[in-house]
Wavefront OBJ file of the C-alpha trace (Angstrom):
o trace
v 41.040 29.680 110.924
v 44.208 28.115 112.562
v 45.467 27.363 108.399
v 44.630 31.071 107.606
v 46.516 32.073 110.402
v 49.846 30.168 109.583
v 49.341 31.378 106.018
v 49.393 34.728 107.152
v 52.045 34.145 109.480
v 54.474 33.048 106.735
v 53.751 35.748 104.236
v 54.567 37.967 106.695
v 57.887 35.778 107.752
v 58.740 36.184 104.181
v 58.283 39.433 103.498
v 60.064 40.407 106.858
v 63.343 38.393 105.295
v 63.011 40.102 102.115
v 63.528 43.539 103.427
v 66.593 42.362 105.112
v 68.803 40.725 101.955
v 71.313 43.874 101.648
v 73.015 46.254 104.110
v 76.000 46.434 106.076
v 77.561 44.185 108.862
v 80.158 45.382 111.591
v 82.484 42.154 112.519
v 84.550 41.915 115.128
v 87.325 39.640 115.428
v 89.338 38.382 118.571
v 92.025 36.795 117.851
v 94.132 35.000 121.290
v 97.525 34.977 119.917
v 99.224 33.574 122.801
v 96.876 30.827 123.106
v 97.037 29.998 119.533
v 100.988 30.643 119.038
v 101.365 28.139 122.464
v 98.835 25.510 120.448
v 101.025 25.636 117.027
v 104.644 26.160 118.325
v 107.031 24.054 116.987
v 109.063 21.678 119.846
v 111.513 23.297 121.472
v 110.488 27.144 121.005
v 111.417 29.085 123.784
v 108.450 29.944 126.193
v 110.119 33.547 127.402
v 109.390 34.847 123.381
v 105.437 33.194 124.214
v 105.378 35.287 127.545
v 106.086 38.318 125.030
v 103.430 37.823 122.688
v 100.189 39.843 123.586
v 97.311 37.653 125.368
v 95.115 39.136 121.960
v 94.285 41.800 119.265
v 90.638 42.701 118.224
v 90.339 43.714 114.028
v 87.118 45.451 112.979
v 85.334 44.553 109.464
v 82.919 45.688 107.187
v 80.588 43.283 105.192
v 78.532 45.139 102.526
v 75.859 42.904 100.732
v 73.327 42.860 98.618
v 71.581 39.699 97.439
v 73.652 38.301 95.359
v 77.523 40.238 95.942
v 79.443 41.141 98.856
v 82.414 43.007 100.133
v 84.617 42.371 103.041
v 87.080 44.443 104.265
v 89.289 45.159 107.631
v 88.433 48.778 109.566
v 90.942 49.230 112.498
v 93.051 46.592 115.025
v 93.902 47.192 117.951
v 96.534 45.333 119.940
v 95.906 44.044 124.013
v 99.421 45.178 125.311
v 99.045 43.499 128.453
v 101.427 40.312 129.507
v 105.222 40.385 128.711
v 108.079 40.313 130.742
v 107.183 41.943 134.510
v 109.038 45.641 134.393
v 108.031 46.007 130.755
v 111.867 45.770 129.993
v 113.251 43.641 127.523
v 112.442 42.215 124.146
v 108.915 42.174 122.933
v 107.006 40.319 120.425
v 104.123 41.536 118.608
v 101.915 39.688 115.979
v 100.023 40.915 112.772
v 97.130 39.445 110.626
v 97.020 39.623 106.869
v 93.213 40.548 106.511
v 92.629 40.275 102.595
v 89.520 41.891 101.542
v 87.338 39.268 99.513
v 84.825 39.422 97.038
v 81.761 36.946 96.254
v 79.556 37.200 93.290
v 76.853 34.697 94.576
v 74.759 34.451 90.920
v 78.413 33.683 89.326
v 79.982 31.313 91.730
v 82.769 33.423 91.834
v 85.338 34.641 94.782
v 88.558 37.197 94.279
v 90.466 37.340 97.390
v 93.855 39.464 97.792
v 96.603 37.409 99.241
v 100.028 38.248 100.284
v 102.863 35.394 100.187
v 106.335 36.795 101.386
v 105.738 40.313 100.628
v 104.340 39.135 96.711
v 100.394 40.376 96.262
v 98.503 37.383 94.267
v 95.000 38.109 92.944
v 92.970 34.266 93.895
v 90.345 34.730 91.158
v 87.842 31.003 91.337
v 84.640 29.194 92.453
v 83.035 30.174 95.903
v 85.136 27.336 98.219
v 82.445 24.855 99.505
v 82.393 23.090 102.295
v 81.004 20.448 104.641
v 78.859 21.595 106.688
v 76.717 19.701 109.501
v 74.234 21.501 111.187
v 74.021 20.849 115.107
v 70.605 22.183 115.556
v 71.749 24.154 118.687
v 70.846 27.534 118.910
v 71.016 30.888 120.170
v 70.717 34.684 119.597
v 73.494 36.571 117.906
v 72.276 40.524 118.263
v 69.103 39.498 119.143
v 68.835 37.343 115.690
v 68.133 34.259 116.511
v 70.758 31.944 114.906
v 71.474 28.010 114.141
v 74.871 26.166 114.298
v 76.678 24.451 111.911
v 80.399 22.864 112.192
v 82.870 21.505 109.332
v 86.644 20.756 110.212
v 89.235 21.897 107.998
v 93.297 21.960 108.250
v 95.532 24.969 108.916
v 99.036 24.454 108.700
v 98.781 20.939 108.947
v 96.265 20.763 112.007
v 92.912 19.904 111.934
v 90.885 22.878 113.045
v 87.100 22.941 113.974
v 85.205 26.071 112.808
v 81.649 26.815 113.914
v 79.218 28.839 112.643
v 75.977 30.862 113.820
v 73.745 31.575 110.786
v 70.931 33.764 110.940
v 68.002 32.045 108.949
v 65.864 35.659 109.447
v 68.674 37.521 107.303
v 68.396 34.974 103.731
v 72.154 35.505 102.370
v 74.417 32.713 102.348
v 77.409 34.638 103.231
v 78.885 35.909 105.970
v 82.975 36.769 107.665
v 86.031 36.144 105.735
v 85.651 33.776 103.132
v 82.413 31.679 105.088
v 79.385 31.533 103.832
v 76.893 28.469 101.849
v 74.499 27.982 104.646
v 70.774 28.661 104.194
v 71.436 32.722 106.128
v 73.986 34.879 106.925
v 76.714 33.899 109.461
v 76.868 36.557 112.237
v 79.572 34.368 114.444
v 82.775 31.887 113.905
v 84.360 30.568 116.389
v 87.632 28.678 115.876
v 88.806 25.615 117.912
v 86.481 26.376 120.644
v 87.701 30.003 120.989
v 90.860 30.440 120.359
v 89.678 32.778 118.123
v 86.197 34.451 117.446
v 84.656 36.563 114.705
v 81.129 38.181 115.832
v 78.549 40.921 114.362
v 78.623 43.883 116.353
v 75.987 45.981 114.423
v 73.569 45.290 111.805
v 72.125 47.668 109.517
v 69.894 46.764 106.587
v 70.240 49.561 103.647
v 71.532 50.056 100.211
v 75.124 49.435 100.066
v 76.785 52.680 98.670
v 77.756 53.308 95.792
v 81.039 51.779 95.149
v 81.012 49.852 98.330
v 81.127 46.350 96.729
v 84.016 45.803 94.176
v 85.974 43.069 92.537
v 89.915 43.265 94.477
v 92.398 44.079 91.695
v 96.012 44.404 93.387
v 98.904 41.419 92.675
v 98.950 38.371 89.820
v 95.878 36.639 89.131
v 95.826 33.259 90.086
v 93.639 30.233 90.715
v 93.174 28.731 94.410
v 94.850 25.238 93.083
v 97.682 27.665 91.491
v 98.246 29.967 95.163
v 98.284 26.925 97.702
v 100.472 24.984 95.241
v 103.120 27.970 95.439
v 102.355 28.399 99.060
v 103.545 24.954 99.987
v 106.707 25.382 97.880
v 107.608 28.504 99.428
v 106.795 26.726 103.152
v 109.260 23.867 101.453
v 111.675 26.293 100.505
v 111.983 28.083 104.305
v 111.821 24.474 106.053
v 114.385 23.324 104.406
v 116.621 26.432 104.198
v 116.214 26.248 107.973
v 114.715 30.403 107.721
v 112.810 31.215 110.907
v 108.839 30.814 109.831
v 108.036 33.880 111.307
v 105.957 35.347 108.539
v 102.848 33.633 106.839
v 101.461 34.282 103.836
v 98.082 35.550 103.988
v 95.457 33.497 101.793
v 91.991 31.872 100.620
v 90.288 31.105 103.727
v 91.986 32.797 106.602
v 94.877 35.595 106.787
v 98.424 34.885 107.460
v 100.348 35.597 110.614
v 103.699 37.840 110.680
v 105.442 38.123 114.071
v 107.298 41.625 114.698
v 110.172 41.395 117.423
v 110.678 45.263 118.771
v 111.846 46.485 122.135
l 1 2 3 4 5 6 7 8 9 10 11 12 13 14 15 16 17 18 19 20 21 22 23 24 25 26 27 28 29 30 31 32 33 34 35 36 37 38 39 40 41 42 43 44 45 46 47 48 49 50 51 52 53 54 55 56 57 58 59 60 61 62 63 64 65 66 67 68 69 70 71 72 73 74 75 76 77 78 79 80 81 82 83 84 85 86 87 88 89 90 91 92 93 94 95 96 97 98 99 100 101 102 103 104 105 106 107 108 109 110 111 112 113 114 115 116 117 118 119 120 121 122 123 124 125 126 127 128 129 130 131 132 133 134 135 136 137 138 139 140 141 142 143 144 145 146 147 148 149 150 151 152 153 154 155 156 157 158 159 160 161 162 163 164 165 166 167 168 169 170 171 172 173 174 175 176 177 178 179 180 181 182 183 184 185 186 187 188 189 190 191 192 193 194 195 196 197 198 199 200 201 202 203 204 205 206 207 208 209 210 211 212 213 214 215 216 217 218 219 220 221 222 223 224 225 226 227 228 229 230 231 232 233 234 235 236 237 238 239 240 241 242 243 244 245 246 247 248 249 250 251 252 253 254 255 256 257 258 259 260 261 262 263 264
């Protein structure tokens, strides 16, 4: 009896997951730009233009998905004014994200990602990026899913960075935010160098995805990933040694770029 039960038990687990293998996700992400222009500022910058960032900015996305393909886009930011200068006089400093959208064919191995370097839109057209992931074991529930951790480190402007994700093993995608995904459900959280910055589901809904909702990126010149981080650095050569102020970022695979916006 006990046998028949667990049989019955994981039929029913299955066929629960396969209902929910395409929909639409709602992502919010928080991004602490003070706290994370303070932890990569070069020596020497002056701390009254960090009092003048914003303490953070929230972006929405949309992730449509079916079982195989998926679609991520950005919906609306929005900008904490708060912090500055007492009075609200003087010079002020605002920062914003490059948010490419990104496309993953799943049964193809294939990613297309829009990417802006300097003002020039590149097309990064190549494999699904893998990477190592070790899962923790911890858990907990993201919306009420319940979800596992995993962790790999990776480098971002020269610093190692620790990203986290929650995976939800109930929803069987291996995608989930940005460019993340390879893990055995989708990722409903990411959390970035223990919070400096945060990407989490704010609604779930499992349906068709419309028509039209999930298409390959076409906008700037085609390249590989090898081909856009290889003219990435060169241009990052090019303003380090020109002594240009680094103020702008290209956008690309793996995480948008940064550009700062002085105004009074």
């Amino acid at each position: 009896m006990r046998n028949l039960f667990m049989l019955c038990f994981g039929l029913l687990s299955l066929a629960l997951s396969a209902q929910n293998n395409e929909g639409t996700i709602v992502y919010k992400q928080t991004v602490f730009m003070r706290r994370e222009v303070q932890a990569n500022a070069p020596a020497g910058m002056d701390q009254n233009m960090i009092r003048n960032i914003p303490e953070s900015s929230v972006t929405e996305f949309q992730l449509n998905f079916t079982p195989t393909t998926s679609f991520y886009k950005e919906l609306a930011s929005k900008v904490d004014e708060e912090g500055g200068q007492p009075g609200g006089g003087g010079m002020r400093m605002m920062m914003r994200r490059f948010n490419p959208p990104v496309y993953r064919d799943l049964a193809n191995n294939r990613q297309v990602e829009e990417a802006d370097l300097f003002g020039k839109p590149f097309l990064v057209d190549d494999v699904l990026p893998t990477r190592a992931w070790k899962v923790t074991g911890q858990q907990k529930k993201v919306l009420d899913y319940p979800c596992i951790s995993a962790t790999f480190t990776d480098s971002l402007m020269g610093r190692a960075r620790v990203v986290t994700a929650w995976f939800a093993p109930t929803i069987p995608v291996a995608i989930g935010p940005q460019s993340y995904g390879g893990l055995p459900g989708m990722i409903l959280e990411v959390e970035f160098d223990g919070g400096r910055s945060i990407v989490t589901a704010s609604e779930v809904k499992f349906q068709k995805p419309a028509e039209g909702s999930i298409k390959v990126p076409e906008k700037g010149k085609k390249v590989s990933r090898a081909e856009y981080q290889k003219i990435q650095a060169e241009k990052m050569k090019e303003m380090r040694e020109s002594g240009m102020f680094q103020g702008r970022q290209g956008g690309g695979p793996g995480g948008p770029g940064t550009q700062i916006i002085i105004r009074n």
